[in-house]
N, C-alpha and C positions, 0 to 999 in steps of 0.2 A: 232896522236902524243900527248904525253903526257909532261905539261911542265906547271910549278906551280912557289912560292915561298913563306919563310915564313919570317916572319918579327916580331921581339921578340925585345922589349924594357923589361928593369928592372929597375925601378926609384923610386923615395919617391920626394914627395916635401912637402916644410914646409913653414912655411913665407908667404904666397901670401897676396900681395898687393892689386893687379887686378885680377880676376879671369876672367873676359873677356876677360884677353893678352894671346896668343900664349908663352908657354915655349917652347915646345917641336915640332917644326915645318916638312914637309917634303911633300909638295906640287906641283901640277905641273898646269897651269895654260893655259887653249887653249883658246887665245886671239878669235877668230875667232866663238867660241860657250861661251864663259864667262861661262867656266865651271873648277872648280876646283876640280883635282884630287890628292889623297895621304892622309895622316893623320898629325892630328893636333890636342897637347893637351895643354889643359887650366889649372888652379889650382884645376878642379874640374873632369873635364870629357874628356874624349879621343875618337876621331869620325875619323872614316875612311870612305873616299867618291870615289867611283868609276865611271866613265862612260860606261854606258851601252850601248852595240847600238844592236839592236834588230834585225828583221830579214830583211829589208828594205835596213841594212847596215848603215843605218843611214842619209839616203840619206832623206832631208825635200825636196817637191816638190812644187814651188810654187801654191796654192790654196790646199793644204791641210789641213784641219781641225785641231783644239786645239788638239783633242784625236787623229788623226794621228801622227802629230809630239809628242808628251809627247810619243806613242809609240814606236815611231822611235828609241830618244835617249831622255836618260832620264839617272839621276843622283841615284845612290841606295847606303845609308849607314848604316853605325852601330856607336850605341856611346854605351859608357862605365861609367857609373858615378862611382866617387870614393871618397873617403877621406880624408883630407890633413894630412899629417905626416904617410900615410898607405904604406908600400912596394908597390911595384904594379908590376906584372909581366903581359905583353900584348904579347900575341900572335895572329899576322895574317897570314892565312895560304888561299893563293888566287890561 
C-alpha cells in the first residue's frame, strides 16, 4: 500500500524581532516519549522533525543499552536556512 503527503508553505517574512520565536508552527507533541513531531519555522530557518521507529517497533525494553534504544526510536530532520524579506516556497513530500 502506497500512501504519502505533501506539505507546501509559500511565505516571505520581514520585521523579525526574535528570530528564536516560532512564526509559523504545526507540531504534535507525545507526552509519553517528549518527542516533537511536525514543522516549525523561525525568522531565519524552517526544520521538519519526524519520529522514527525502526524495526523493533519501537518497542524500548527494560535493560537495553544507549545504542539499542537511540535505535529503536529516534527523532530524524531536515532544516532549511533562509533569508529575511526572501519569497520562500517549502515543500515536504513524506
Amino acid at each position: 500500500m502506497e500512501t504519502g503527503k505533501t506539505i507546501e508553505l509559500d511565505f516571505r517574512i520581514s520585521n523579525v524581532t526574535d528570530y528564536s520565536k516560532p512564526l509559523i508552527t504545526c507540531l504534535s507533541y507525545d507526552t509519553n516519549e517528549n518527542i516533537l513531531c511536525g514543522f516549525n519555522i523561525t525568522g531565519e530557518a524552517a526544520t521538519f522533525n519526524t519520529h522514527n521507529i525502526k524495526a523493533t517497533g519501537g518497542t524500548i525494553i527494560e535493560g537495553d543499552s544507549a545504542e539499542d534504544q537511540a535505535y529503536n526510536t529516534q527523532i530524524q530532520g531536515l532544516t532549511a536556512k533562509f533569508a529575511e524579506g526572501e519569497r520562500i516556497h517549502l515543500t515536504w513530500v513524506i
